[in-house]
PDB file of the backbone (N, CA, C, O) and the ligand in Angstrom, with CONECT records:
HET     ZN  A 101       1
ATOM      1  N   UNK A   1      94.998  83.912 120.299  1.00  0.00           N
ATOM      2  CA  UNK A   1      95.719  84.380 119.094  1.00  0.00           C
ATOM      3  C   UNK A   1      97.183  84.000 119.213  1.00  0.00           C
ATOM      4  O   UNK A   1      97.904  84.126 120.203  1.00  0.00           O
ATOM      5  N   UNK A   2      97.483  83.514 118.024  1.00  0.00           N
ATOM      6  CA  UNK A   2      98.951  82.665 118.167  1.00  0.00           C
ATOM      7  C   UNK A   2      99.616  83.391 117.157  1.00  0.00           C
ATOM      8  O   UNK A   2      98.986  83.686 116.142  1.00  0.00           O
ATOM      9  N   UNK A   3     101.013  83.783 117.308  1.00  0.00           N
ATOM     10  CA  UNK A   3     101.831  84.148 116.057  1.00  0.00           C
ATOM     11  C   UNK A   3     102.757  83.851 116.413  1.00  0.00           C
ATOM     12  O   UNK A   3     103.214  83.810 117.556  1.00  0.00           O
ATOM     13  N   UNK A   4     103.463  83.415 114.749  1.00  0.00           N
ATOM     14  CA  UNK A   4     104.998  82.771 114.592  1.00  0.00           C
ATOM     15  C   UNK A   4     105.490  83.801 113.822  1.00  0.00           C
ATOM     16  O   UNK A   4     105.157  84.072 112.669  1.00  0.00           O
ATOM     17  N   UNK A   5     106.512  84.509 114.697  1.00  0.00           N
ATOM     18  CA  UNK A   5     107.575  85.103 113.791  1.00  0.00           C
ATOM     19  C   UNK A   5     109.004  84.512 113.757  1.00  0.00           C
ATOM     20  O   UNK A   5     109.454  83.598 114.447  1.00  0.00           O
ATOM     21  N   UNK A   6     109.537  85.146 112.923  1.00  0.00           N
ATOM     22  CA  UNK A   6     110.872  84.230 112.192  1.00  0.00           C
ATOM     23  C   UNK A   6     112.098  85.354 111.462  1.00  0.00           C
ATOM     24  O   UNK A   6     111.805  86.513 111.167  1.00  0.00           O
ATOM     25  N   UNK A   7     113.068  84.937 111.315  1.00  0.00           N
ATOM     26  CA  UNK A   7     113.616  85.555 110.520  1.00  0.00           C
ATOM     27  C   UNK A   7     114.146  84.991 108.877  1.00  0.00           C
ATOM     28  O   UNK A   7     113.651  84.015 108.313  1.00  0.00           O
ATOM     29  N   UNK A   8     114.759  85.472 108.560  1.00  0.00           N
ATOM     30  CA  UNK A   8     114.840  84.535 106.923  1.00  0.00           C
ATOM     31  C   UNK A   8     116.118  85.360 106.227  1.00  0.00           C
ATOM     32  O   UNK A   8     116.349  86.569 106.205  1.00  0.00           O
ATOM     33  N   UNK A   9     116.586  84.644 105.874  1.00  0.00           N
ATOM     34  CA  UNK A   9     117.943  84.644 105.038  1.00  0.00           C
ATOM     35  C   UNK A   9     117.797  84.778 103.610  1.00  0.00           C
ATOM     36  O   UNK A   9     118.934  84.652 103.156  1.00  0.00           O
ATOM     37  N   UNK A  10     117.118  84.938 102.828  1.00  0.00           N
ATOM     38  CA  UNK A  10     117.588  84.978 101.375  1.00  0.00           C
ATOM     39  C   UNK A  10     118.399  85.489 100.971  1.00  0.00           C
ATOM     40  O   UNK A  10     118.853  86.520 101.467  1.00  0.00           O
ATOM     41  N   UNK A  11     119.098  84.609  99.347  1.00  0.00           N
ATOM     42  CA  UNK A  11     120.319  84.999  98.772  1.00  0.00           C
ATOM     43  C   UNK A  11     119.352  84.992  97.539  1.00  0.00           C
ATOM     44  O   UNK A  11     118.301  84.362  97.655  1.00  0.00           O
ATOM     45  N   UNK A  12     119.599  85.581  96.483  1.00  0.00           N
ATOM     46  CA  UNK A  12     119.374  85.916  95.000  1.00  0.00           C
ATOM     47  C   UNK A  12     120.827  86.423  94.045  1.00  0.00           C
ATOM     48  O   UNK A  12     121.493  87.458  94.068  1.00  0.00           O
ATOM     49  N   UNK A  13     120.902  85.484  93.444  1.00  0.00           N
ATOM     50  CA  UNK A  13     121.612  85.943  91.766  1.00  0.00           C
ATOM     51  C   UNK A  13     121.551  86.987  91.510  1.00  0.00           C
ATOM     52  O   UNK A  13     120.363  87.261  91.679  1.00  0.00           O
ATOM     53  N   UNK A  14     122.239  88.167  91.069  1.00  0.00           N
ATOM     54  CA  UNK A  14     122.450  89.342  90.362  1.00  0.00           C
ATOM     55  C   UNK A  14     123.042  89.046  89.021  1.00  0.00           C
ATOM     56  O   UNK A  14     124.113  88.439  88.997  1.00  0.00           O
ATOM     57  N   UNK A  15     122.487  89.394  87.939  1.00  0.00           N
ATOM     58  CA  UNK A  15     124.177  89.399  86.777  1.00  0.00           C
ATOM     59  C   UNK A  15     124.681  90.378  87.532  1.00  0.00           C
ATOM     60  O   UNK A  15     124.283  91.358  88.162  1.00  0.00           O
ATOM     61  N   UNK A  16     125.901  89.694  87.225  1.00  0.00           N
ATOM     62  CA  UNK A  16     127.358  90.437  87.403  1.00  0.00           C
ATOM     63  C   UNK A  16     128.339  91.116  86.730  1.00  0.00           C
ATOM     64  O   UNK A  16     127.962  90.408  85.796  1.00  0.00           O
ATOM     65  N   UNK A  17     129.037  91.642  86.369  1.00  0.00           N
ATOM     66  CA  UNK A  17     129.857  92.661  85.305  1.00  0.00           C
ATOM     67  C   UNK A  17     131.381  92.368  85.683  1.00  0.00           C
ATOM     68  O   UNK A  17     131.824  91.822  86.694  1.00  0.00           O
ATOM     69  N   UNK A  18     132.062  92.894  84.568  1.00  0.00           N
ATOM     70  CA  UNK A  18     133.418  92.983  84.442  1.00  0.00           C
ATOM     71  C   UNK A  18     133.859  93.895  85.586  1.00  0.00           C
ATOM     72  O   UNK A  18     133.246  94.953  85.728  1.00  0.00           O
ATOM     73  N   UNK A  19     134.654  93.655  86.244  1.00  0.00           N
ATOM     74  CA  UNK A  19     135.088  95.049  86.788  1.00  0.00           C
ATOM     75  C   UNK A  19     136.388  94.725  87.596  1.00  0.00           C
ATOM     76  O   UNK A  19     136.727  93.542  87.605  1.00  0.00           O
ATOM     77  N   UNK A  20     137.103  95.565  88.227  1.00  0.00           N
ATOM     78  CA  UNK A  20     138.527  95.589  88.246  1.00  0.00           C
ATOM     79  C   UNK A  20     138.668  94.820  89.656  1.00  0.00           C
ATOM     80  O   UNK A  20     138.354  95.487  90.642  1.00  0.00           O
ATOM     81  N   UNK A  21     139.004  93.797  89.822  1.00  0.00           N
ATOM     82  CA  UNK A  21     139.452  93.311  91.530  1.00  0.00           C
ATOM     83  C   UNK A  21     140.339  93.763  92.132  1.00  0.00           C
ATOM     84  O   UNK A  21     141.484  93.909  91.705  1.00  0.00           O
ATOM     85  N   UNK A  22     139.780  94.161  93.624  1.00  0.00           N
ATOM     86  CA  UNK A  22     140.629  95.458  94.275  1.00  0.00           C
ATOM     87  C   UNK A  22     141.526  94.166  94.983  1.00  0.00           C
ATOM     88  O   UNK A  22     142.476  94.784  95.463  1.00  0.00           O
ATOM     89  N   UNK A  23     141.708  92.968  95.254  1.00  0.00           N
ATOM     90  CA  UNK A  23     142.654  91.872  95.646  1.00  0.00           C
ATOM     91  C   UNK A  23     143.908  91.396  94.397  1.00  0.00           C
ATOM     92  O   UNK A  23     145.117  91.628  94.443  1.00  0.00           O
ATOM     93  N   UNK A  24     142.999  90.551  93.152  1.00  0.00           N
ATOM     94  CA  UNK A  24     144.341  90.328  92.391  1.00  0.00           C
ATOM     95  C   UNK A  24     144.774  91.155  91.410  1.00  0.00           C
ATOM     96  O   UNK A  24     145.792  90.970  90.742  1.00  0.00           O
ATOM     97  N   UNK A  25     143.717  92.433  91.269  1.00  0.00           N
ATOM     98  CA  UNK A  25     144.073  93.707  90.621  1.00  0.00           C
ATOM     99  C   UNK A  25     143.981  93.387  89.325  1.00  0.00           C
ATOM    100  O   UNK A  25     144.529  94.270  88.666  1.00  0.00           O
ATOM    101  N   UNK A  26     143.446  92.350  88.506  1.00  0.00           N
ATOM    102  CA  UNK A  26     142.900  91.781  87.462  1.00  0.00           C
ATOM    103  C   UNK A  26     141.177  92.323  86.946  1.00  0.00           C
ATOM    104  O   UNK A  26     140.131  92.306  87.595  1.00  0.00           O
ATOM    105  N   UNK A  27     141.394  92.675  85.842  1.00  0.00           N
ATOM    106  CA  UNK A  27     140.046  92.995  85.223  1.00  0.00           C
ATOM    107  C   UNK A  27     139.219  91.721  84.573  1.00  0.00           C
ATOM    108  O   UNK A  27     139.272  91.380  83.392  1.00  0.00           O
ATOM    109  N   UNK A  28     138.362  91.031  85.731  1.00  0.00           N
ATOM    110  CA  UNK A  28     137.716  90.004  85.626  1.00  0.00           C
ATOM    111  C   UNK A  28     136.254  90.141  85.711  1.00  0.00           C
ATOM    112  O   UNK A  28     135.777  91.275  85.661  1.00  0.00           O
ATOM    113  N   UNK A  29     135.304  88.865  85.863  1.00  0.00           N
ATOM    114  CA  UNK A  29     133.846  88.879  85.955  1.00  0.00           C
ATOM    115  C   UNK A  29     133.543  88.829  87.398  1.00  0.00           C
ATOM    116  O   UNK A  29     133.995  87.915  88.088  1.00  0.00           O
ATOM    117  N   UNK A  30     132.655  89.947  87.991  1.00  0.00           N
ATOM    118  CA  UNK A  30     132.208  89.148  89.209  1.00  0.00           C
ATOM    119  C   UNK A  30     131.024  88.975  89.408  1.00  0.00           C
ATOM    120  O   UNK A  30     130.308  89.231  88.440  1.00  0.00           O
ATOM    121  N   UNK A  31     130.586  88.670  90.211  1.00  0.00           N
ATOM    122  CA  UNK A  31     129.366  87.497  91.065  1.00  0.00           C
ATOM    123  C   UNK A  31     128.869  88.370  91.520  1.00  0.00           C
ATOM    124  O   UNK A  31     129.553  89.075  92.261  1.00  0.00           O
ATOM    125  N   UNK A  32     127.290  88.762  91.255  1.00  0.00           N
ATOM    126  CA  UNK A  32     127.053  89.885  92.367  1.00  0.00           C
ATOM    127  C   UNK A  32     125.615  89.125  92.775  1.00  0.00           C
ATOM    128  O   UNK A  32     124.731  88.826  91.972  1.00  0.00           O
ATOM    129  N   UNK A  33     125.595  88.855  94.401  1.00  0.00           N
ATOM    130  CA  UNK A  33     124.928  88.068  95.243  1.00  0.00           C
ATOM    131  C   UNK A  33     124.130  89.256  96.118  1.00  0.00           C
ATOM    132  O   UNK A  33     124.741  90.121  96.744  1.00  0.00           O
ATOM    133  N   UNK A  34     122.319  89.139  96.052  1.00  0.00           N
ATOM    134  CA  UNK A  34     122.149  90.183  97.362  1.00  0.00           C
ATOM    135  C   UNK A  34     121.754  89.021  98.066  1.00  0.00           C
ATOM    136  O   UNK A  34     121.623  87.885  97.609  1.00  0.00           O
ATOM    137  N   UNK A  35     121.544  89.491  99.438  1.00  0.00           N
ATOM    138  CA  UNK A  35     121.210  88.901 100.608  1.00  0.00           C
ATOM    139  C   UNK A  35     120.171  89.600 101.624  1.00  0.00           C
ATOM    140  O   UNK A  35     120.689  90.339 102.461  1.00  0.00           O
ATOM    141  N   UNK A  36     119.060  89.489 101.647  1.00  0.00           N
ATOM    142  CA  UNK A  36     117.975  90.207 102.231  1.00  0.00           C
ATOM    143  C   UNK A  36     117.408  89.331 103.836  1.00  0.00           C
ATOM    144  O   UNK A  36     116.911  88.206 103.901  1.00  0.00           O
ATOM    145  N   UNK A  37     117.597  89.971 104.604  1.00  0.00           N
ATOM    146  CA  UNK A  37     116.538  89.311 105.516  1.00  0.00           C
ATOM    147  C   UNK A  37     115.505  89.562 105.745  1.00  0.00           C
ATOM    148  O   UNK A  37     115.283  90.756 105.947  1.00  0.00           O
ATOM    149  N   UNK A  38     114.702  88.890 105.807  1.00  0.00           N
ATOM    150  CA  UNK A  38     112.877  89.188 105.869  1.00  0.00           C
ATOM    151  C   UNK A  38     112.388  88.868 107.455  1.00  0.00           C
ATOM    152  O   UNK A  38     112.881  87.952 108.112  1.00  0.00           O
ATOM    153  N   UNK A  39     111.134  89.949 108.059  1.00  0.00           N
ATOM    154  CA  UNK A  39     110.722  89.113 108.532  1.00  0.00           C
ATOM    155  C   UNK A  39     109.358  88.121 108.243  1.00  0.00           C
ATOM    156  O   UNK A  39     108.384  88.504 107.596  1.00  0.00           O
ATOM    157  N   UNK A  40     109.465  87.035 108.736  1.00  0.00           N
ATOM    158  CA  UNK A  40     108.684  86.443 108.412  1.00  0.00           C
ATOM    159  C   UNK A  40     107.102  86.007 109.346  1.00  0.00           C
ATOM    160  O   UNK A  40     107.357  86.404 110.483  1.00  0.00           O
ATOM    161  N   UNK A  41     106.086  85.579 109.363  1.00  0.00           N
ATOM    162  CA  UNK A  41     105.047  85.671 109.777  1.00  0.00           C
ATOM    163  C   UNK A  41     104.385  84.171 109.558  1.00  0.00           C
ATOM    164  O   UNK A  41     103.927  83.975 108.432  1.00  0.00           O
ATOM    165  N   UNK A  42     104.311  83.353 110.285  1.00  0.00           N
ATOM    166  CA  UNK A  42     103.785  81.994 109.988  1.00  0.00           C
ATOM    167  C   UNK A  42     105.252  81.385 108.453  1.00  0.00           C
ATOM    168  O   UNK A  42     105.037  80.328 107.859  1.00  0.00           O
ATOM    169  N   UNK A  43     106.215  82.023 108.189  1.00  0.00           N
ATOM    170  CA  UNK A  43     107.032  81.457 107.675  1.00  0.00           C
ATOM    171  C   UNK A  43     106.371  81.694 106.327  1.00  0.00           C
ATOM    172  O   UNK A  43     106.240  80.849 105.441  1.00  0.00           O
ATOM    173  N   UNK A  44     105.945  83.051 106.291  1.00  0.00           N
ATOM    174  CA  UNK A  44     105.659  83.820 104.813  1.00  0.00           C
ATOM    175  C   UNK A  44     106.538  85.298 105.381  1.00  0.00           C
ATOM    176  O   UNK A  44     106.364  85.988 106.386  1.00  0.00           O
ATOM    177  N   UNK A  45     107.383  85.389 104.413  1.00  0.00           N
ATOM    178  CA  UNK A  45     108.112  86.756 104.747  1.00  0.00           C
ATOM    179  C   UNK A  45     107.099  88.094 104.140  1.00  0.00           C
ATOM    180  O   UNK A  45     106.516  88.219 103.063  1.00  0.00           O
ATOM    181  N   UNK A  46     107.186  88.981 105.316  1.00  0.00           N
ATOM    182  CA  UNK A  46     106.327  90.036 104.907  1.00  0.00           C
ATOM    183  C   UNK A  46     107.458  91.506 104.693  1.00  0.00           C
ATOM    184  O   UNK A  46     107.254  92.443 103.920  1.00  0.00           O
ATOM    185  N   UNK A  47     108.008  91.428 105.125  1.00  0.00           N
ATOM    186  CA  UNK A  47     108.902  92.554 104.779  1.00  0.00           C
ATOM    187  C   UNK A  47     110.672  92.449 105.287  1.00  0.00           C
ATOM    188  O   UNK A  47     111.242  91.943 106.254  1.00  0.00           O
ATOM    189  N   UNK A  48     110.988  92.983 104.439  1.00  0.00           N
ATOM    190  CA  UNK A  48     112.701  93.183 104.720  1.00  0.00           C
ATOM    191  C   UNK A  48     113.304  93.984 105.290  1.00  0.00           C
ATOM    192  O   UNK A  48     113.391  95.168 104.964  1.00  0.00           O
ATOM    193  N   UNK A  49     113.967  93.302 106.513  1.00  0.00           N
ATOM    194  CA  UNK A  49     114.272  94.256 107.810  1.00  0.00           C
ATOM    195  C   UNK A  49     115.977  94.834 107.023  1.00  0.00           C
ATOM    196  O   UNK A  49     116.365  95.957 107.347  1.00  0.00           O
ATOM    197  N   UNK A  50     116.635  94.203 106.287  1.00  0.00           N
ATOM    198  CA  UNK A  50     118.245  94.419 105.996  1.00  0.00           C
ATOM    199  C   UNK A  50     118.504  94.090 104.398  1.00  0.00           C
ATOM    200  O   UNK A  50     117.973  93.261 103.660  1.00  0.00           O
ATOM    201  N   UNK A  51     119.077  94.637 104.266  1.00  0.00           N
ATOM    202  CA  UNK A  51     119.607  94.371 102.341  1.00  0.00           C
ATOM    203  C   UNK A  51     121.242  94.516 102.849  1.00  0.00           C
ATOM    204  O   UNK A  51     121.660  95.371 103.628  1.00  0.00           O
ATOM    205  N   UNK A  52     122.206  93.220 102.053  1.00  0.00           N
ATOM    206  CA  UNK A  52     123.554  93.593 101.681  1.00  0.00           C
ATOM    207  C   UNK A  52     123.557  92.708 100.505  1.00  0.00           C
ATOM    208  O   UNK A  52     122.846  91.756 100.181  1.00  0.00           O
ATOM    209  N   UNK A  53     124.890  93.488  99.783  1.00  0.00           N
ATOM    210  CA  UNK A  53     125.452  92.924  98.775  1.00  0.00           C
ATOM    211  C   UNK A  53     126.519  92.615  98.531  1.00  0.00           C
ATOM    212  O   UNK A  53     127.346  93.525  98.588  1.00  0.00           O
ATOM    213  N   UNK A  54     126.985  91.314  98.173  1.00  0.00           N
ATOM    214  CA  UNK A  54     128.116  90.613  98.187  1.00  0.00           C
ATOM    215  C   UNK A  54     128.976  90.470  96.615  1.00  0.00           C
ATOM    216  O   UNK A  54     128.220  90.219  95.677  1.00  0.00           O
ATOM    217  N   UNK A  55     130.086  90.572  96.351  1.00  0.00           N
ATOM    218  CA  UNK A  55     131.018  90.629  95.072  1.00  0.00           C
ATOM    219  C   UNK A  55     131.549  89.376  94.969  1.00  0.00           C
ATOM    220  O   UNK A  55     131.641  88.936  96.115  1.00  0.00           O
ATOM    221  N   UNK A  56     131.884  88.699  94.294  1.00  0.00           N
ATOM    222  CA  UNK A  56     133.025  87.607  93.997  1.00  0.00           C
ATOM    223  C   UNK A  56     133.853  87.831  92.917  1.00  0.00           C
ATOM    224  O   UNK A  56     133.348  88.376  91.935  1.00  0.00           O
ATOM    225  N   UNK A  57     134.735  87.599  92.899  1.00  0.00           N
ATOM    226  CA  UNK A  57     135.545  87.527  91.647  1.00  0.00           C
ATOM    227  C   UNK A  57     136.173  86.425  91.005  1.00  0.00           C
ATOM    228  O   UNK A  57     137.131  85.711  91.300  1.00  0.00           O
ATOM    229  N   UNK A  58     135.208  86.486  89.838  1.00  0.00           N
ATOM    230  CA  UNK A  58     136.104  84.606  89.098  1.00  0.00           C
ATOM    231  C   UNK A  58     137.182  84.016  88.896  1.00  0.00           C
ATOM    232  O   UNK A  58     137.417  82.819  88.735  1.00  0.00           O
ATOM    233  N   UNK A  59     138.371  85.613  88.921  1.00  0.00           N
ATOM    234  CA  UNK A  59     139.910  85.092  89.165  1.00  0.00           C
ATOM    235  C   UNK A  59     140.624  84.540  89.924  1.00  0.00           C
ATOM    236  O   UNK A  59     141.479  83.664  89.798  1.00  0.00           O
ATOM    237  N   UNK A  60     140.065  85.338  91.098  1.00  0.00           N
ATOM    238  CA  UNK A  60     140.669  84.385  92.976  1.00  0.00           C
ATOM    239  C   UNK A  60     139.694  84.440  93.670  1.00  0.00           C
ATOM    240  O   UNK A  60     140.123  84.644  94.806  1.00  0.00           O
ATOM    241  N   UNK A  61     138.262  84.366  93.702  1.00  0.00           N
ATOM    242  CA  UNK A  61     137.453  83.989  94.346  1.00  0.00           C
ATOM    243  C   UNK A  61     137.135  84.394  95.851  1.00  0.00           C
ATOM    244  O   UNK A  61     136.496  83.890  96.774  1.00  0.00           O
ATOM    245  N   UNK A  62     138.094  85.861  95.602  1.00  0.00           N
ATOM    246  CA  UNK A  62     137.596  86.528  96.881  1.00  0.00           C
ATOM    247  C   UNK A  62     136.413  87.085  96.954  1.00  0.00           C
ATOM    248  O   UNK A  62     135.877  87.490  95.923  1.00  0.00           O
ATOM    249  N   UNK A  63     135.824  87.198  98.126  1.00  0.00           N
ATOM    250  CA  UNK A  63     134.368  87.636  98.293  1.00  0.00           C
ATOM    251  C   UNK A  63     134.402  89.315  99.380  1.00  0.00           C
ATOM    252  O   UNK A  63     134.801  89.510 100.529  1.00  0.00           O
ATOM    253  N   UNK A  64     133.908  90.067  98.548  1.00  0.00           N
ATOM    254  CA  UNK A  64     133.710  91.485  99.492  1.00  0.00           C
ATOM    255  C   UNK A  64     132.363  91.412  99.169  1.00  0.00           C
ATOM    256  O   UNK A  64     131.739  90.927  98.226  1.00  0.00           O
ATOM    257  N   UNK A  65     131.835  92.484 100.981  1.00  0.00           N
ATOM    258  CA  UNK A  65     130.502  93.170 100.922  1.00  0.00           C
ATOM    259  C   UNK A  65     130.689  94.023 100.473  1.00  0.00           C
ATOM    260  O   UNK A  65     131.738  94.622 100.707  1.00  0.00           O
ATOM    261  N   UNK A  66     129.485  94.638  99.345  1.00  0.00           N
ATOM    262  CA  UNK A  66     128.956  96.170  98.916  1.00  0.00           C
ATOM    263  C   UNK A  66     128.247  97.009  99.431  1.00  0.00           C
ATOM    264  O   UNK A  66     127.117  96.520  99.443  1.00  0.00           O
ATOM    265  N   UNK A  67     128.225  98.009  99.878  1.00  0.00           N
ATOM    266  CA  UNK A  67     126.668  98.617 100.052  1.00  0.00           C
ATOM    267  C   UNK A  67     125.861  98.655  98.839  1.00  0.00           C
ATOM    268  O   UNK A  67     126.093  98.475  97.644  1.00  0.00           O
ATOM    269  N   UNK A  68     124.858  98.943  99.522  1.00  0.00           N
ATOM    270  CA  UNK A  68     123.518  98.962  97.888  1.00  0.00           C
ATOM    271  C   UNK A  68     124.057 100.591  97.075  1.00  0.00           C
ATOM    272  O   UNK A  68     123.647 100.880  95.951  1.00  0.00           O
ATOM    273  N   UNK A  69     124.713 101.226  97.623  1.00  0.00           N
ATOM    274  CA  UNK A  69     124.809 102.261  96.914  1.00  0.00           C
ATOM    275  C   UNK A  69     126.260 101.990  95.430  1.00  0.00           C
ATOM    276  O   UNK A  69     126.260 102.293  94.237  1.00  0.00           O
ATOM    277  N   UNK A  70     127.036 101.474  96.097  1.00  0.00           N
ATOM    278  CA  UNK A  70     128.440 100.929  95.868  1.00  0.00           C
ATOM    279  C   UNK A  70     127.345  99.731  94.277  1.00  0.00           C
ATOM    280  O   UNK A  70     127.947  99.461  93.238  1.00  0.00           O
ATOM    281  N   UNK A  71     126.070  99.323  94.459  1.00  0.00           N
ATOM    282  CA  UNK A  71     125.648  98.089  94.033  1.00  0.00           C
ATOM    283  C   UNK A  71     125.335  98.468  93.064  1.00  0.00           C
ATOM    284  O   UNK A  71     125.653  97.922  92.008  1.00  0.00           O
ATOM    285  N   UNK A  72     124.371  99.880  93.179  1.00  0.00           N
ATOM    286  CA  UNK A  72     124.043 100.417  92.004  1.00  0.00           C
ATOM    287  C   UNK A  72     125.002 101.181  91.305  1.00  0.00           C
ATOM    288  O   UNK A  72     124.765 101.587  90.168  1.00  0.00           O
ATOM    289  N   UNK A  73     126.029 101.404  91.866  1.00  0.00           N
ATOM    290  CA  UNK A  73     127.137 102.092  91.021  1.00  0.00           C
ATOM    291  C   UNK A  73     128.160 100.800  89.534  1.00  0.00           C
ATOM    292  O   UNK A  73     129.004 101.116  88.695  1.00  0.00           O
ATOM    293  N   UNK A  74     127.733  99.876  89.744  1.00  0.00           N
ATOM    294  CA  UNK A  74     128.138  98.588  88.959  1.00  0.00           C
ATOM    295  C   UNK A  74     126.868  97.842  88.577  1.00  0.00           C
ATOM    296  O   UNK A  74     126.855  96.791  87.937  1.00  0.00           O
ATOM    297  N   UNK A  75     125.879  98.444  88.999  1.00  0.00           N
ATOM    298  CA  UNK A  75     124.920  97.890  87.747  1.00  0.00           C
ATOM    299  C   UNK A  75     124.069  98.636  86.785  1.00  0.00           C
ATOM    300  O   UNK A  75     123.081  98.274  86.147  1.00  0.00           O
ATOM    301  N   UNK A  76     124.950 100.215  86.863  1.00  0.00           N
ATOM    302  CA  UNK A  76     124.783 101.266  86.267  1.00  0.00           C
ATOM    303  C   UNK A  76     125.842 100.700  85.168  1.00  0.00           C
ATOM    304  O   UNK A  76     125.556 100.207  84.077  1.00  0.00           O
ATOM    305  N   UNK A  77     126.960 100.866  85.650  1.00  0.00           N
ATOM    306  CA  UNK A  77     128.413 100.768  84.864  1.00  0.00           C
ATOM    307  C   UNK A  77     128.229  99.949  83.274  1.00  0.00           C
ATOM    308  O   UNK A  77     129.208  99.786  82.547  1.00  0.00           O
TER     309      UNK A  77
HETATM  310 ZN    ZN A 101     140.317  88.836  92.183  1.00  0.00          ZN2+
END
């Protein structure tokens, strides 16, 4: 019995919303990116060991992490 485990990186698209940038302090659009790692099994992911979420902002293109709680608080908004 042989097994390949792995880990895995995915990124996925969020829409993103208006919201205030805590850098150029401008009320702009940002980018909201999650990032999940899976593990994977013969290089089929079976479950997700980590979730983060990443911000950008279209004005200066700084990038902060979110927590998922922080994530759903702006895709409530
Ligand atoms: Zn900004």
């Amino acid at each position: 019995m042989f097994l390949l485990f792995g880990l895995k990186t995915m990124a996925r698209e969020l829409p993103g919303r208006p919201a205030s940038c805590q850098y150029c302090h401008s009320f702009a659009h940002h980018h909201l990116e999650e990032r999940s790692t899976r593990l994977t099994v013969f290089f089929i992911p079976v479950l997700t060991t980590s979730r983060s979420y990443r911000i950008t902002c279209s004005n200066c293109g700084r990038m902060s992490s979110i927590s998922a709680r922080q994530k759903n608080a702006l895709a409530r908004g």
